[in-house]
N, C-alpha and C positions, 0 to 999 in steps of 0.2 A: 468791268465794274459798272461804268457808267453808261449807259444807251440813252442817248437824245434821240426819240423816238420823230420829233420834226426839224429836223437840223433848218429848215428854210424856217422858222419860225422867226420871226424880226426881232425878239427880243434876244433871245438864243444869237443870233446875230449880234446881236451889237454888243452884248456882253464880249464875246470873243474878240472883236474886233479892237476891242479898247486894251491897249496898250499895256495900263495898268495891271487889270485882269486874269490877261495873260500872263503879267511876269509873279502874279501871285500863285497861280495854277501852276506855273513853273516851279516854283519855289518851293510849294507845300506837296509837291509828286511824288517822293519816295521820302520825305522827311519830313514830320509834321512840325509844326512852327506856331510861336507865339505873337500875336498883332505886334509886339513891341520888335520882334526879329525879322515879322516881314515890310517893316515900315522901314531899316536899315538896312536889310538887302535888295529889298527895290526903290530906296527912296522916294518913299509916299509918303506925305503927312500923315497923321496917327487919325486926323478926323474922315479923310480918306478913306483911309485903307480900311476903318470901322465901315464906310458905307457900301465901298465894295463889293468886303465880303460879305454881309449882309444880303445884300443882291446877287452873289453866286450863291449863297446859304439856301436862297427864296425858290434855285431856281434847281436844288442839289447837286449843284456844280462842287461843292465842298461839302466837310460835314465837322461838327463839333468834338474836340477829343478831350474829356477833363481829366486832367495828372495834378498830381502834389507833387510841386519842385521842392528841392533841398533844404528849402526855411519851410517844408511845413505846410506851405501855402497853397490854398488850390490856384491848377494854372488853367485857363485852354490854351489847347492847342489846334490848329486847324488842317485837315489834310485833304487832300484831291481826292476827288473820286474818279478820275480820268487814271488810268493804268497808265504806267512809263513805257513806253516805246521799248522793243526788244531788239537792241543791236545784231545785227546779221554778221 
């Protein structure tokens, strides 16, 4: 899915390397998710985790998925563009 065509790039760098990032890119790999569920399962603040993924959004580390949940309401949702690792 995803090709980071300059992985040495420094920016590409330090997004990965940041903690947060990570466990968002985790989180949203096979099951897309709403900022309100990825603020609860990785324990980021809500102004956070808006800015984060922002800056994987900038960088198409993720990508935007819009659903109407169960009241009707449109939701996003956000999913990895990095493929799940396939168990041997």
């Amino acid at each position: 899915m995803l090709e980071i065509t300059d992985e040495k790039d420094p920016e590409i760098q330090n997004l990965l390397a940041d903690s947060a990032n990570r466990a968002i890119l985790q989180a949203i790999m096979a099951i897309p998710k709403s900022t309100s569920q990825l603020c609860i399962e990785c324990n980021i603040p809500t102004s956070t985790a808006y800015r984060k993924m922002q800056k994987l959004a900038e960088h198409k580390m993720i990508r935007k998925i819009g659903t109407i949940n169960e009241s009707g309401k449109r939701e996003i949702l956000y999913r990895s563009n990095f493929c799940p690792e396939k168990t041997k």
